[in-house]
Phi, psi and omega in degrees: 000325198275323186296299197326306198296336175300284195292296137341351205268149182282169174314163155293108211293327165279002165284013189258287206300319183288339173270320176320288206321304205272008176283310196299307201285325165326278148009286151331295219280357182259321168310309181336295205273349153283350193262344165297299169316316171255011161224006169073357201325164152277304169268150174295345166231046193279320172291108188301323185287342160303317138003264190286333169276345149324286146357272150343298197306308186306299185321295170273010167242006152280326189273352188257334184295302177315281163350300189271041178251005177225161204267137194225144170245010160274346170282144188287145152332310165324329184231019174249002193291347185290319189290165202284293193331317183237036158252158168214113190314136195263177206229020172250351193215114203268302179271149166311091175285103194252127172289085188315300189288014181290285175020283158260025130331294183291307153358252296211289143002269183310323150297302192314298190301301175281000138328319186265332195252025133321308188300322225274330187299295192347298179306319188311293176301350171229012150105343166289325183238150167265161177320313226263286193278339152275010155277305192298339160263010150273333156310305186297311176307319210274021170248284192303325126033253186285326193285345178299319223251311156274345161219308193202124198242134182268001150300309190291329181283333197241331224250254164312311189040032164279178211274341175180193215272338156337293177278017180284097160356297197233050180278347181265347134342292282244286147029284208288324178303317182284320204235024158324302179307317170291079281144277192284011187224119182271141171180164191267355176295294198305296182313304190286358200260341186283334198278324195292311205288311194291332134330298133332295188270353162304293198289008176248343167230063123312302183308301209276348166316284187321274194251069161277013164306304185303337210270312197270159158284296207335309217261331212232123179272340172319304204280016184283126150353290241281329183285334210297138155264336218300301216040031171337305190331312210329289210277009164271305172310303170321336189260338179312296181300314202296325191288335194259007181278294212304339189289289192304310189303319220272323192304316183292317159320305179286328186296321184293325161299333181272348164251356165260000000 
């Protein structure tokens, strides 16, 4: 009975603001690819009505960036875990256990990500994708994002192998991860928005150079199930059971055809 009402219980307010997220950038990100799709632009400011919706662009990921350089109760945990306010020692581990292999996680994290988006200048720089289409794919990184937060993160999975996004290493990464692609198109939106997010990810691993303590469950008790309100998690465990009831279903399905 306690499981049901567990698996019923509502959303979060920041999993509700994290579904906005991925609705809003959805949004963003489609209007792009329409107006690409029916106008061909090359450059991001070829178009004048783009113009003001860049601006728009600009505007609200310079104001979410700004945000996490401060301790927020609008923010997840995952990415407040640095400030002093939301650490509490944890009372079974006195000392810093730093985990090699998250480490070299990130390592392997940090290769990947410019390896692809190596490729993706190379393609920029001989004339296969236009300035216009490494927008629409830093719009696409800023989706996929949120779906990393909410269903499914292939760093967490593959990567990383933390227990969730709480606990995540390189959750303050994600800016700088995201506007990666601008990188190759100088402007000043584009440039100031790579520079504040690569700022960001200075200043978060500063913190953790400073305080690593703050980072682990082992150390940090903020970051324990039991503290959690967020439950980001919720609904990756639900799709986790689901792929694995149909995985069991499927299984079964062949062994009986493999017996008959």
């Amino acid at each position: 009975m306690n499981q049901k009402k567990q698996r019923k219980s509502p959303l979060s307010a920041i999993s509700i603001m994290h579904y906005w997220k991925l609705i809003f950038r959805s949004l963003l990100f489609l209007i792009a690819l329409f107006l690409y799709i029916f106008t061909k632009p090359s450059t991001i400011m070829e178009l004048t009505v783009f113009r003001g919706y860049l601006a728009i662009i600009w505007l609200l990921f310079v104001g979410e960036m700004i945000l996490r350089f401060f301790p927020s109760k609008l923010e997840s945990m995952g990415c407040q875990k640095q400030f002093v306010r939301n650490y509490h020692p944890s009372e079974t581990t006195r000392t810093v256990d730093l985990p090699e292999q998250a480490e070299h996680s990130v390592l392997i994290v940090t290769i990947s990500w410019f390896t692809l988006n190596a490729v993706i200048g190379v393609l920029y720089f001989t004339g296969v994708i236009s300035q216009f289409i490494l927008l629409l794919v830093s719009l696409a990184y800023s989706v996929c994002d949120m779906i990393c937060i909410l269903f499914f993160c292939p760093f967490q999975t593959w990567m990383m192998k933390n227990k969730c996004c709480g606990t995540c290493r390189i959750y303050n990464w994600d800016y700088a991860m995201m506007f990666t692609p601008l990188v190759f198109v100088p402007h000043a939106y584009t440039w100031s928005l790579l520079g504040i997010s690569i700022l960001l990810l200075v200043t978060w691993e500063i913190f953790y150079k400073l305080h690593p303590e703050r980072f682990y469950e082992s150390t940090n008790a903020s970051l324990h199930c039991a503290n959690c309100p967020e439950k980001l998690c919720h609904h990756k465990k639900q799709l986790h059971r689901f792929w694995s009831r149909e995985k069991e279903r499927l299984r079964r399905k062949m062994t009986r055809k493999s017996e008959e």
